[in-house]
GUNUVO-600152 format. One record per atom (N, C-alpha, C): residue in one letter; x, y, z. Coordinates in steps of 0.02 Angstrom, whole numbers, padded with zeros to 5 digits, always signed. Atoms other than C-alpha are relative to their C-alpha. Layout:
AXYZ...
//
This chain:
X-00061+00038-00018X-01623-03108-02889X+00030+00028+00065X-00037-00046-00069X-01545-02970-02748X-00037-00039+00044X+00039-00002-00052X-01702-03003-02654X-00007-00065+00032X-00031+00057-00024X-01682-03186-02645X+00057-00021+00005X-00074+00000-00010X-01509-03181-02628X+00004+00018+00078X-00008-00015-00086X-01536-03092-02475X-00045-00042+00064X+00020+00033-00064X-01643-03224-02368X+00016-00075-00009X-00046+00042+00012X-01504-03348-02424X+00067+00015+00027X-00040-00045-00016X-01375-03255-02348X+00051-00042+00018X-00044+00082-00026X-01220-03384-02332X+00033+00034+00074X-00041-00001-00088X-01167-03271-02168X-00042-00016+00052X+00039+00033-00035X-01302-03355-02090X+00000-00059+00008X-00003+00089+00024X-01245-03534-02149X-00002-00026+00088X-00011+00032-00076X-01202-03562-01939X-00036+00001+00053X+00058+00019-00074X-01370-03557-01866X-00056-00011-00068X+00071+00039+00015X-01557-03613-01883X-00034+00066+00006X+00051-00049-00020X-01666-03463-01905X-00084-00013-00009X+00057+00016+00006X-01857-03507-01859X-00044+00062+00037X+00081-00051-00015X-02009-03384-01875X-00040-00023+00028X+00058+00039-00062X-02127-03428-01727X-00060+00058-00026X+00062-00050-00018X-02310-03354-01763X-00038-00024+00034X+00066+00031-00056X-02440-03374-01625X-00080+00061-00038X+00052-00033+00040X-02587-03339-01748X-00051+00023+00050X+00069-00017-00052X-02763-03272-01646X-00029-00034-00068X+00058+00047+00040X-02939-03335-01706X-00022+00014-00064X+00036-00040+00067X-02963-03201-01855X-00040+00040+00054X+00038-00071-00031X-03063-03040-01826X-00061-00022-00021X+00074+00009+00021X-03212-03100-01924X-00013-00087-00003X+00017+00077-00031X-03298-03283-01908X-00010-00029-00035X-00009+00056+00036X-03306-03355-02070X+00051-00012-00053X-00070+00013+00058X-03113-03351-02143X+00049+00027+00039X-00064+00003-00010X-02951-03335-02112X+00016+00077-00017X-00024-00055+00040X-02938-03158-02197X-00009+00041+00067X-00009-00028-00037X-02945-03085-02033X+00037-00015+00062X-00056+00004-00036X-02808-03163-01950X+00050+00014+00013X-00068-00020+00002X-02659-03107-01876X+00042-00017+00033X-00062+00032-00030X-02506-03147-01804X+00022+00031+00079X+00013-00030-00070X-02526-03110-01609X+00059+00010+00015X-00067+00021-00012X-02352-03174-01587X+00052+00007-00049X-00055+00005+00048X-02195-03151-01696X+00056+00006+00059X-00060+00017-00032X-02026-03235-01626X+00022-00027-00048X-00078+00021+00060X-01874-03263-01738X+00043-00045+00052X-00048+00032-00032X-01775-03412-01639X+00043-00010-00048X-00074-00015+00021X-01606-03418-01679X+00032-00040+00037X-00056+00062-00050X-01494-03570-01630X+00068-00016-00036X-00079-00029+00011X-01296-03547-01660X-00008-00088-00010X+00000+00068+00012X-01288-03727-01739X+00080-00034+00041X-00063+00031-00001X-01100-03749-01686X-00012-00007+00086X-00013+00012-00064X-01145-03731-01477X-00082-00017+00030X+00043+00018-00014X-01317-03755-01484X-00031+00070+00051X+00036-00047-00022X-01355-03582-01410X-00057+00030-00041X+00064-00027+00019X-01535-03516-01420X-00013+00084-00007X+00021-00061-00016X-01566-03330-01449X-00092-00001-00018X+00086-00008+00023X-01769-03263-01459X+00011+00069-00001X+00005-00074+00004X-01787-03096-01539X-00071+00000-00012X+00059-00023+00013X-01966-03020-01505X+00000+00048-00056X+00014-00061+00050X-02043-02918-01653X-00087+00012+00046X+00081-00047-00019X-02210-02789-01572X-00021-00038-00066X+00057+00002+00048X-02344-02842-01660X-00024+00062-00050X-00023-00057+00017X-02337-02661-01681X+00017+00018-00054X-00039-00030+00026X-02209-02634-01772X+00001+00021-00064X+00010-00019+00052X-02201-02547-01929X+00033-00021-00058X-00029+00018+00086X-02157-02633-02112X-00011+00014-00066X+00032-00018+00063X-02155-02615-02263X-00029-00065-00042X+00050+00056+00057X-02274-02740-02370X+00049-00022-00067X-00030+00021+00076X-02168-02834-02495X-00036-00016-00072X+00029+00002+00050X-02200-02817-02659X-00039+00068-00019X+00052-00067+00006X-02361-02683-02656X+00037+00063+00039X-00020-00072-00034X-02264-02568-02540X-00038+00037+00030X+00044-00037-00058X-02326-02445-02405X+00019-00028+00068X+00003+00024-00064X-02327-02454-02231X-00041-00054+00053X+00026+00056-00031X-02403-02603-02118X+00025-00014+00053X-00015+00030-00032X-02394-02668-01964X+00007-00083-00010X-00033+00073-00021X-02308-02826-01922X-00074-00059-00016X+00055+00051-00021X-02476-02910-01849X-00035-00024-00061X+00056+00004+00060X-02574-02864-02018X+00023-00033-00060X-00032+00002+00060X-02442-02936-02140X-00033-00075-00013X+00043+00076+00012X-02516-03135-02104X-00062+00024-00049X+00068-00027+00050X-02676-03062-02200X+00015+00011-00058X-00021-00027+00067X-02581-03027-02345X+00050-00031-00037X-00030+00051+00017X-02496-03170-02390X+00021-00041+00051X-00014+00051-00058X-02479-03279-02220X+00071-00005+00014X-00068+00008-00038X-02317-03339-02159X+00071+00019-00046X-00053+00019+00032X-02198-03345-02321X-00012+00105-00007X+00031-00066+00003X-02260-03135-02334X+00051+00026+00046X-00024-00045-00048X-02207-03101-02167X+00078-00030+00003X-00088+00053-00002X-02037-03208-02179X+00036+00058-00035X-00017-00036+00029X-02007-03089-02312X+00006+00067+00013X-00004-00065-00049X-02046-02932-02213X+00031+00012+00032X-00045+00021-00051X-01952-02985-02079X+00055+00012+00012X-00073+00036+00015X-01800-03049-02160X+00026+00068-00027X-00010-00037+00020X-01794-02869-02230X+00005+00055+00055X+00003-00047-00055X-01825-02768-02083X+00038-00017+00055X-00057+00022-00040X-01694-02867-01995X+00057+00005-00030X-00037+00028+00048X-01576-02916-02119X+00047-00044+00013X+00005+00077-00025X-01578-03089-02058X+00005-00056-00047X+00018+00039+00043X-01588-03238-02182X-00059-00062+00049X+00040+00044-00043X-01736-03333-02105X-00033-00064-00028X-00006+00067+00050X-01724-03525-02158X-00064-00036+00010X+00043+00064-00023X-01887-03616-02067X-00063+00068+00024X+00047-00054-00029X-02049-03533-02017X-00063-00051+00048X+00023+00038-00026X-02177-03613-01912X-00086+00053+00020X+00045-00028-00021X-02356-03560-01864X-00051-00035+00041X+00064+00015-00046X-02478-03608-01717X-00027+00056+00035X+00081-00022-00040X-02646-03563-01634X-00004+00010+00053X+00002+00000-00071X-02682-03535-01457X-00030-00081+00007X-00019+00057-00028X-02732-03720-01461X+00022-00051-00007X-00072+00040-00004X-02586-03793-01516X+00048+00008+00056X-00041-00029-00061X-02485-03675-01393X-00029-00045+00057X+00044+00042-00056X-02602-03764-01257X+00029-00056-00002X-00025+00075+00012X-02564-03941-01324X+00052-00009-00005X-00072+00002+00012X-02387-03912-01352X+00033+00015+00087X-00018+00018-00077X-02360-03873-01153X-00029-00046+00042X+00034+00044-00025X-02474-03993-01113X+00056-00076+00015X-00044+00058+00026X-02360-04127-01198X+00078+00018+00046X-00096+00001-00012X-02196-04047-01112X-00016-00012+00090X+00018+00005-00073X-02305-04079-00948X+00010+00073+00057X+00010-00060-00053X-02333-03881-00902X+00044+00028+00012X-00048-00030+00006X-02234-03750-00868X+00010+00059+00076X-00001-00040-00063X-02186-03650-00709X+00029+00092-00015X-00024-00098-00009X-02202-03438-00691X-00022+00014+00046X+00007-00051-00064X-02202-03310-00577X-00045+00064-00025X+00060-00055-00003X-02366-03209-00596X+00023+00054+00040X+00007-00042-00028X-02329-03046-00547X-00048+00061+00003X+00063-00018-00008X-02487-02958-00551X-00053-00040+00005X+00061+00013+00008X-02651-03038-00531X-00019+00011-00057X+00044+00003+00047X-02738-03063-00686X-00054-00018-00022X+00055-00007+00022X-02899-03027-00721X-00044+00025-00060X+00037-00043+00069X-03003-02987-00896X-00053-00053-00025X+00058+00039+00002X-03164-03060-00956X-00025+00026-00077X-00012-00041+00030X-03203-03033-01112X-00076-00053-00054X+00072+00031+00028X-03405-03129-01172X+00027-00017-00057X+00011+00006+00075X-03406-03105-01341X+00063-00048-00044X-00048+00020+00026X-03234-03163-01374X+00025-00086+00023X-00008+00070-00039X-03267-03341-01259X+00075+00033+00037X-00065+00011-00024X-03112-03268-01164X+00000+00031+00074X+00000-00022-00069X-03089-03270-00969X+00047-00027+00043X-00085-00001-00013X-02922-03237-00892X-00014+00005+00070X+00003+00002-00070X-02910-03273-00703X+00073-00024+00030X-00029+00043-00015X-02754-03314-00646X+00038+00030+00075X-00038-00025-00056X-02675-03274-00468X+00074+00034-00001X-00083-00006+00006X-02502-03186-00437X+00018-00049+00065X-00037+00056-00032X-02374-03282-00382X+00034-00072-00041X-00006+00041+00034X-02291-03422-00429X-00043-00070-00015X+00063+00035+00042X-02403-03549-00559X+00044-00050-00023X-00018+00036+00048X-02371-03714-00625X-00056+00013-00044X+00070-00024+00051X-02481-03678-00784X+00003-00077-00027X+00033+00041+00049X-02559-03811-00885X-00005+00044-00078X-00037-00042+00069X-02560-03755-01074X-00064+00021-00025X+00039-00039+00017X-02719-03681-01090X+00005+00085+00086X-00028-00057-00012X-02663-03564-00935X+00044+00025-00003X-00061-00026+00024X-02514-03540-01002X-00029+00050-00069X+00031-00027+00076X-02597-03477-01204X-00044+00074+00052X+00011-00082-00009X-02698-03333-01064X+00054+00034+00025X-00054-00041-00009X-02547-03289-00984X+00033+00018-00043X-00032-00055+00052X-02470-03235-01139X-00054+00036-00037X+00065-00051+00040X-02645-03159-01214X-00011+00065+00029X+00032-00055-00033X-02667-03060-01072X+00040+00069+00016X-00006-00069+00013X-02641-02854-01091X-00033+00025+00046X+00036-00045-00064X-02741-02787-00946X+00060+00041+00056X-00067-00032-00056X-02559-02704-00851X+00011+00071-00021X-00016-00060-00001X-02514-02540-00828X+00044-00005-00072X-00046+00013+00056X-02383-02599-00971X-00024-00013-00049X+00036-00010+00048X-02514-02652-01093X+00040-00040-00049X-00051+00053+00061X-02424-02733-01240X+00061-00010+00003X-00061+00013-00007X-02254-02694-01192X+00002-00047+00045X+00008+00062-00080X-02287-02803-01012X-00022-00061-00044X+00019+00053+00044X-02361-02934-01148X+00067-00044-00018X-00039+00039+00025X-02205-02950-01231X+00062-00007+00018X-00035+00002-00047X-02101-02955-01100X-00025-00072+00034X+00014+00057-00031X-02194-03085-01037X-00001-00072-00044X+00002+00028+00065X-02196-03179-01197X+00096-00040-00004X-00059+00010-00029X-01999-03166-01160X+00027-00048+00049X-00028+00052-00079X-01999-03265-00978X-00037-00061-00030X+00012+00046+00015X-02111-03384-01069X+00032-00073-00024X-00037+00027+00032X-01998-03435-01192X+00065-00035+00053X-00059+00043-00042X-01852-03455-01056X-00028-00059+00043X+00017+00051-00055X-01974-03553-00935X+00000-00068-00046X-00002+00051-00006X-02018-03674-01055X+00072-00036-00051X-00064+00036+00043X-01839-03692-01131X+00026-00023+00061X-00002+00047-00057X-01790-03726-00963X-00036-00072+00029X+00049+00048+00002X-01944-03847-00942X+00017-00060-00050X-00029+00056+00028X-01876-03967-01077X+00062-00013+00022X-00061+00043-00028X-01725-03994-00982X-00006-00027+00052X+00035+00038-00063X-01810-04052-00832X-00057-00061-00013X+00052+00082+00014X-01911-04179-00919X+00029-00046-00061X-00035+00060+00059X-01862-04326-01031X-00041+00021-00069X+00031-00045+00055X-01906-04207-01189X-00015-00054-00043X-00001+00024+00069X-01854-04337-01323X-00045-00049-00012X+00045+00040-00008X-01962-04465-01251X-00084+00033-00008X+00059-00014+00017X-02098-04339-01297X-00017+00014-00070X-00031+00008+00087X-02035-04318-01483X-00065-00022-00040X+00045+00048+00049X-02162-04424-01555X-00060+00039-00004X+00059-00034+00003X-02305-04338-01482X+00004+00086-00014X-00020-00064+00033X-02224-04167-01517X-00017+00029-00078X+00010+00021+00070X-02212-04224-01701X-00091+00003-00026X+00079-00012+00035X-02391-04244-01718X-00020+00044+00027X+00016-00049-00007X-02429-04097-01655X+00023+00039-00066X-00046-00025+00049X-02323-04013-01779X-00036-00029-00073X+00007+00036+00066X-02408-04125-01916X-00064+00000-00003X+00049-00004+00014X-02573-04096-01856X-00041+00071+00018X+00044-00045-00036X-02611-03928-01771X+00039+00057-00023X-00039-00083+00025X-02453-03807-01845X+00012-00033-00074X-00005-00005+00069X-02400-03766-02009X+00059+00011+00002X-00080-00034-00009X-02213-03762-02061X+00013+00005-00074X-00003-00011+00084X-02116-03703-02225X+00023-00079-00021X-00017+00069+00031X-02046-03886-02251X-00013-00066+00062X+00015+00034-00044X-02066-04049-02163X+00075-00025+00033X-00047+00014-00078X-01920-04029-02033X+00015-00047+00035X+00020+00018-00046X-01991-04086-01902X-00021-00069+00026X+00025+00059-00033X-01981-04247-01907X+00029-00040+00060X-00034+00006-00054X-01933-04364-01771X+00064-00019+00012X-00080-00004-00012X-01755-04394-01804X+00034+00056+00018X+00000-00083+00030X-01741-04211-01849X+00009+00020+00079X-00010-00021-00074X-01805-04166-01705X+00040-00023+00061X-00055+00037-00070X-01702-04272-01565X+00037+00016-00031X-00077-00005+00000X-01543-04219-01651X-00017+00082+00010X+00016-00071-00021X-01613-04020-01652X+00009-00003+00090X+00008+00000-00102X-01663-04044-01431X+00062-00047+00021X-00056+00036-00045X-01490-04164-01405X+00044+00071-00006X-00044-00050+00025X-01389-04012-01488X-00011+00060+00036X+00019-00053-00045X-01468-03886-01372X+00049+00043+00041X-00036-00013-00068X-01376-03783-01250X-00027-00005+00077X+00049-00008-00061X-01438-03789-01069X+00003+00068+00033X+00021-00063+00004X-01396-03606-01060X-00060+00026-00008X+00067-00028+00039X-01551-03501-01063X+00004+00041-00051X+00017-00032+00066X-01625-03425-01210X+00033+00082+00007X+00005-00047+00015X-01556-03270-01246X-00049+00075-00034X+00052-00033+00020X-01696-03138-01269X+00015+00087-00030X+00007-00085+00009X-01702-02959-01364X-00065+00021-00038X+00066-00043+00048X-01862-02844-01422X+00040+00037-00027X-00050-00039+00036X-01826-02755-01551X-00013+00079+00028X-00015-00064-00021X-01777-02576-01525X-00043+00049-00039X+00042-00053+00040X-01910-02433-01582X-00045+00043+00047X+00023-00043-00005X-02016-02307-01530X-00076-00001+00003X+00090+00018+00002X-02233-02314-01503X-00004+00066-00007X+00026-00103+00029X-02308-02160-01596X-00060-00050+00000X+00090+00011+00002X-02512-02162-01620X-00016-00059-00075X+00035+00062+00032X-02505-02296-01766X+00036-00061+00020X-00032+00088-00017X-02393-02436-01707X+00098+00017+00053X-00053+00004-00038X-02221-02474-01649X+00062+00016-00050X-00038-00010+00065X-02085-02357-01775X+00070-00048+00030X-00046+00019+00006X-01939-02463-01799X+00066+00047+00012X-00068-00047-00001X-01755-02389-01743X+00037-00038-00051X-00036+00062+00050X-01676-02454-01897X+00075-00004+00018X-00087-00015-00032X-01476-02385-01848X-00004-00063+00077X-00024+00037-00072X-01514-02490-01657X-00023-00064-00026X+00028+00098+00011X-01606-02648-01744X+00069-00021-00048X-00067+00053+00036X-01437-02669-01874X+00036-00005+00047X-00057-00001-00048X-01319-02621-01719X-00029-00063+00046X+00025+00062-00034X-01434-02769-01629X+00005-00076-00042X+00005+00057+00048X-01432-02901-01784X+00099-00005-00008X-00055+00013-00011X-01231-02856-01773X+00044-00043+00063X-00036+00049-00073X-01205-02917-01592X-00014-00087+00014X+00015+00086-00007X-01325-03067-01615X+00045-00049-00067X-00040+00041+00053X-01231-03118-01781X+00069+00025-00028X-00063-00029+00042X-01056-03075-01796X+00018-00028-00048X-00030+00036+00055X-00964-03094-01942X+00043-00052+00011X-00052+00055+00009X-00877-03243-01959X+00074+00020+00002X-00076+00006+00004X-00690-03269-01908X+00013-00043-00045X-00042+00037+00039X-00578-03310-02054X+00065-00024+00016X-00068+00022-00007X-00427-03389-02044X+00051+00026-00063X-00027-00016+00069X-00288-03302-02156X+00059-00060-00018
//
């Protein structure tokens, strides 16, 4: 009862909290049991102004496994019950109530900027990595890129920087603002439809949302502010990314204050 009590949380009643996973292909080639969650983003939209926050979680990062208990990374928790698993991990290691969850592939991500007609960044390194076995070959110039949405899915894959995973999810960060910016420069709602089937044919969500009313009143309600972005706060030792638990509640305090009452 506590435990679902707590990812019902009514001081959350004044936003939309959605779990973004950007799954990879699986580690092994004939199942799913070696998939993991490349990507984890918690969007967060303040229902009353339509502001967007995006809190990164490291793939990294260290949880605890609901239920069986022990330690786990973030990435490994999809393997162990998929999305409703890690919702639950999450929602605990934040102490967040997280209402919607959502999961796509690298080629949904593709098809999903495809549909918003591409997305504009500023390459600042050259990127290069090649990688046979895995079909994966990252070429992309520095400088500024309109991407298409299969070079958009390597620009966030690619780890080859002095920064290594942190430069990943940092970049994972400007993504999110370019293409929240990017739907305000194009007639979004008029893409709604084909959004929708995406959503109905290539991701997975906890309920059916997403449909197209749903959605045009979600993207009219928007802010045109950009996304607000935070990683969470922790530490990289030799197995993953330890959680600062004291700076991630003092961070879940600023993004969600308590509610003003009226006496």
């Amino acid at each position: 009862r506590q435990e679902r009590d707590r990812h019902v949380d009514a001081k959350f009643d004044g936003y939309t909290n959605v779990l973004v996973l950007g799954i990879d292909d699986g580690a092994d080639e004939n199942g799913t049991e070696g998939q993991h969650a490349d990507t984890i983003l918690l969007l967060s939209m303040e229902n009353a102004t339509g502001r967007l926050r995006a809190i990164t979680v490291p793939p990294n990062m260290i949880v605890q496994l609901p239920q069986k208990g022990g330690e786990i990374r973030a990435t490994d928790l999809y393997a162990h019950g998929g999305a409703p698993t890690m919702v639950q991990a999450l929602s605990d290691l934040l102490g967040v109530s997280i209402h919607q969850y959502v999961t796509l592939d690298t080629h949904a991500l593709a098809d999903l900027v495809d549909v918003l007609g591409g997305v504009d960044l500023y390459v600042e390194d050259e990127m290069n990595y090649d990688d046979p076995e895995a079909g994966l070959s990252i070429h992309i110039p520095k400088g500024f890129q309109h991407m298409d949405g299969d070079t958009a899915q390597k620009y966030l894959r690619y780890r080859g920087t002095a920064l290594g995973e942190v430069g990943r999810l940092y970049r994972q960060q400007r993504f999110v603002k370019a293409i929240y910016e990017q739907s305000f420069t194009v007639d979004t709602v008029s893409k709604i439809p084909d959004i929708v089937r995406l959503f109905d044919e290539k991701m997975k969500t906890s309920a059916e949302v997403f449909d197209t009313a749903r959605l045009t009143k979600v993207v009219k309600s928007l802010n045109a502010h950009p996304p607000q972005t935070s990683l969470l706060p922790g530490a990289v030792n030799d197995y993953g990314w330890q959680p600062d638990a004291e700076a991630i509640a003092q961070k879940m305090k600023e993004l969600f204050p308590e509610p003003v009452t009226e006496e």
